[in-house]
N, C-alpha and C positions, 0 to 999 in steps of 0.2 A: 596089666590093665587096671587103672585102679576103680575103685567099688563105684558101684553107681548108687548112690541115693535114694529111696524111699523117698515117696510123697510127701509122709510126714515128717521124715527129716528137711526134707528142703522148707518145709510149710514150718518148721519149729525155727532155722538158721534165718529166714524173712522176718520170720517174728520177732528174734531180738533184735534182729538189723535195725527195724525197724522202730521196736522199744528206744534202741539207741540213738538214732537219729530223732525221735522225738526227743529224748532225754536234751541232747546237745543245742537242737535249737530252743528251747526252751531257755537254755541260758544265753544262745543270745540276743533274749528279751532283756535280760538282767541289765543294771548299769556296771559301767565299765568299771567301778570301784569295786565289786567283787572281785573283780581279776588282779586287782593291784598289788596286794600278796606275794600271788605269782608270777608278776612280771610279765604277763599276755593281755591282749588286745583281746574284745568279744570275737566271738566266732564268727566268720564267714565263709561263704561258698568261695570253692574256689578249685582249680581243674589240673589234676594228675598230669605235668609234659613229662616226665621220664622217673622211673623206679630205676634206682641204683642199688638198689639191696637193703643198708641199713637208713641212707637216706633218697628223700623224694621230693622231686623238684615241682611245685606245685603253684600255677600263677594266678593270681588274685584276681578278684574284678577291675580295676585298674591296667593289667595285664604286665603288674609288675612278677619276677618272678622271686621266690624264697627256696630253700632251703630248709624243708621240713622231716620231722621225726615221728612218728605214727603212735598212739597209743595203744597197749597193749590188745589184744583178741578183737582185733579189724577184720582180719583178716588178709590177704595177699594185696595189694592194689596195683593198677596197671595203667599204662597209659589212654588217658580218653575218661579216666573217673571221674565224677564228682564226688567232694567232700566239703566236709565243715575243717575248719582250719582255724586257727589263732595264731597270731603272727607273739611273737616275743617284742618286746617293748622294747623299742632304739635298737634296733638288729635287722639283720635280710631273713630273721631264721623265726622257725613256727612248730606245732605241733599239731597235728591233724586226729581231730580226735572224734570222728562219723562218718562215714563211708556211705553215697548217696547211692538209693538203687537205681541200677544198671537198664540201660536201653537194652542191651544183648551186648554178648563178651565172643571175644576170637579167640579160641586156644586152642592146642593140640597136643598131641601124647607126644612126648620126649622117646628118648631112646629106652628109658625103664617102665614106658607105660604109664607114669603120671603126666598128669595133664599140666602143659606149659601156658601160663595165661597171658596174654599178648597185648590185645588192645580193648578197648569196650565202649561202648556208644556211639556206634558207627554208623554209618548212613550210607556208605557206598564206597564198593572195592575196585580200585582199578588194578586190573593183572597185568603187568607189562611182559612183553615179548619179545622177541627181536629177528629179524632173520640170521644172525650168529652173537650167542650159543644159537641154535638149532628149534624153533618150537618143540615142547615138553608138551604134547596132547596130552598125555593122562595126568598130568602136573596141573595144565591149565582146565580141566574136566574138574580134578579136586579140589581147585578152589570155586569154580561155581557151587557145586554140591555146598561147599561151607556159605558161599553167599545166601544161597537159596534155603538153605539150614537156619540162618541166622536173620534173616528178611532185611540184606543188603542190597540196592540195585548194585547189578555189576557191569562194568563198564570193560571191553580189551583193549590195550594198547601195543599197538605194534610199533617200539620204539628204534630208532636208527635204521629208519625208514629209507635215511639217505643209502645203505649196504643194497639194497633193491636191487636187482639186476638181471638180465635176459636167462639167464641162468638157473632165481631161485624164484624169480617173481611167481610166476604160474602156480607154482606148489603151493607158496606160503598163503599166494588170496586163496588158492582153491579150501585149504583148512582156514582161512575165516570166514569162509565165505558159511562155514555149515554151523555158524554159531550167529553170521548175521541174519539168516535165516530163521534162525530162534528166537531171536530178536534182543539180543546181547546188542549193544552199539559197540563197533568197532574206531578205533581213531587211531591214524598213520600219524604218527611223528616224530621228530629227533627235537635236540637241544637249538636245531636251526628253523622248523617247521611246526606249524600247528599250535604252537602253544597260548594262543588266546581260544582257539577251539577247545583245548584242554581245560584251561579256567573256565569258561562257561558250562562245563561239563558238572565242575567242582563246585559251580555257586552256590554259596549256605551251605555248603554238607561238610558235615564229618569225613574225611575220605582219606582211607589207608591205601598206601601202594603196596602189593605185593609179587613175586614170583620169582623165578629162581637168580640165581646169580650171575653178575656180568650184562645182564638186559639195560641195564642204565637207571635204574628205578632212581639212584645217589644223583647220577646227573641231570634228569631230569628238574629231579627238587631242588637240584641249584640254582636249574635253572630259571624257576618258577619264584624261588625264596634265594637269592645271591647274596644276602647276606647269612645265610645257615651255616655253611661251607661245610655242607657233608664230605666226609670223606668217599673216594670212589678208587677203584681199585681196575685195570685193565682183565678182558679177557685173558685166562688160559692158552695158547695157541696148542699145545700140548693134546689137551682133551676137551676143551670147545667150553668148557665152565667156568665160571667167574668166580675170584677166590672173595670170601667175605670181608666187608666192607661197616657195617653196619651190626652192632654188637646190640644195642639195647633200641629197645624200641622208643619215636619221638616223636612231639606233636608240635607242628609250627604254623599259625595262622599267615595265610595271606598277603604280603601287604597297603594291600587295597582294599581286603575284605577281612576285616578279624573274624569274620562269621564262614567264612571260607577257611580248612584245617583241612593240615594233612600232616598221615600220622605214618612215617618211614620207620618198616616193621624188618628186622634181621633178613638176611638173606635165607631164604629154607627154598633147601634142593629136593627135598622130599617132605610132602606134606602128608601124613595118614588119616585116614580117618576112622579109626580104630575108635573114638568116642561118639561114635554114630550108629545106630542101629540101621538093620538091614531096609525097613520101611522108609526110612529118611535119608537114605540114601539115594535108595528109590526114587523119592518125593526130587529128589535134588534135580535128576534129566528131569527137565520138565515136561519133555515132549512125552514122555513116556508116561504120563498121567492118565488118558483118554484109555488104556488097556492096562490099567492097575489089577482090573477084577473080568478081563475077559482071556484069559488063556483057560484050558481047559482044565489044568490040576490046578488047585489053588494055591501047594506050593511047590510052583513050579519055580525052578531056579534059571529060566529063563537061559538056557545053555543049548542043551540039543532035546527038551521034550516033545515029543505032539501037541499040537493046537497050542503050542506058544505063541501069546499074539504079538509078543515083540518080534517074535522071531517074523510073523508074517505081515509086520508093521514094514519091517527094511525090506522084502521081498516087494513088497508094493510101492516102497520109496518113499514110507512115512517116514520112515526111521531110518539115519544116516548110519552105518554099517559101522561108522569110525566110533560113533559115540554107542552101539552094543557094544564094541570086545573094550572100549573104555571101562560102561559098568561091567563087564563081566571079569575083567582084569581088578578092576577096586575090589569085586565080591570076592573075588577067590585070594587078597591078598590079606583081606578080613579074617578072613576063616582060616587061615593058616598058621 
């Protein structure tokens, strides 16, 4: 897991962020004859669509797109950033040389416990689902917890709606039904249905799709954005999972609304949240807010103690039974 931060480290890492980005705009107050030299345009805002490693695709106010190269100790950047940018003179290509600060960032621990950074400035997750693969309850639990971590509204989608059948129907509303209750908004659709309900959902926001693979999250955005042409990849028949499709994370406006984006985020079959403490995890079921401070030990781990009031939340049918052994399944994968 890697270190967590001090106060004042994170209050010293703002601080020159922020030195820096005064620094940058400052010159592009300058006339553009300073830059002539160097062969760059004054700096402008302009917005992270995809990090490819050593370069990053970044589109201008005009919503042209360049090919830029970052200035030394920025830092990592991701898709959904803002930055200051100068474009190179008679070229598509720039260098980004400010890094604006962040609405909130999506990342998670990799497989060696460093934090993978994902997306940033986002306004609203849609989790997609599907009745095959199979709903992922503790999958689709972990990303609320990260919405509600992050102060994303989150939105479900039950994609390939049209698979619905006398068969699986029952099961699959009965588990939406305990998040529409929560008041999550739920939305039935395929690449055939829904999809003006979908955009309305989407109007003006930021909005990442997420969850695991094979759900159709790629065809979906095709079919929302048909000229992206994401790639998409069929279901597994095998083991019921979808093999990945979508390597680097990408942000593509609307075309009806360039204020409408959606930012198509790798496929992850498993999401941890190992960079969460156990209170904010907590905080995440929301429903479980109202008995944060009424069980009897105060640290009760909410498992099998006396006068647990989660425990006598679901006993009375406050609290849906599926989403206890959900946290209690995240807590005990935390701590292991």
């Amino acid at each position: 897991m890697s270190r967590r931060l001090t106060r004042r480290q994170q209050w010293r890492i703002k601080k020159v962020q922020q030195e820096r980005l005064v620094r940058a705009e400052k010159k592009q107050q300058q006339e553009n004859t300073e830059y002539d030299h160097l062969a760059l345009h004054t700096p402008k805002t302009g917005q992270v669509i995809s990090n490819f490693g050593e370069h990053i695709i970044v589109q201008a106010e005009n919503r042209q797109h360049y090919r830029c190269l970052s200035r030394q100790n920025l830092g990592a950047m991701v898709c959904g950033d803002y930055v200051l940018w100068q474009q190179e003179k008679n070229t598509d290509q720039g260098v980004i040389c400010a890094l604006k600060p962040r609405q909130n960032l999506l990342a998670r621990p990799d497989s060696y416990g460093k934090q993978k950074l994902i997306a940033s400035n986002i306004d609203a997750m849609f989790i997609v689902c599907a009745p095959f693969p199979a709903i992922h309850e503790h999958l689709l639990d972990r990303y609320l917890v990260t919405a509600e971590h992050n102060h994303f509204s989150a939105y479900i989608i039950l994609n390939k709606c049209d698979l619905l059948n006398d068969a699986n129907r029952s099961e699959i509303e009965q588990i939406l039904m305990i998040y529409q209750h929560l008041g999550y908004p739920v939305i039935y659709t395929s690449i055939y249905h829904a999809i003006d309900q979908l955009k309305a959902s989407m109007h003006n926001k930021t909005s990442i799709f997420v969850g695991q693979s094979g759900v159709g999250k790629s065809s979906l955005i095709n079919t929302l954005l048909p000229t992206a042409n994401i790639r998409t990849n069929a279901v597994s028949i095998a083991n019921e999972k979808g093999t990945h499709t979508t390597s680097v994370a990408s942000l593509y406006p609307l075309p009806d609304n360039p204020h409408s984006v959606i930012i198509d985020s790798p496929g992850i079959r498993e999401f941890s949240l190992d960079n969460l403490t156990p209170n904010e995890i907590f905080s995440g079921f929301i429903e479980f807010t109202p008995y944060a401070r009424l069980c009897r030990f105060r640290n009760c781990t909410h498992l099998n103690e006396p006068g647990c009031a989660l425990q006598e939340a679901v006993i009375s049918n406050k609290i849906h039974p599926q989403r206890l052994k959900s946290y209690q399944r995240i807590m005990h994968t935390i701590s292991s």
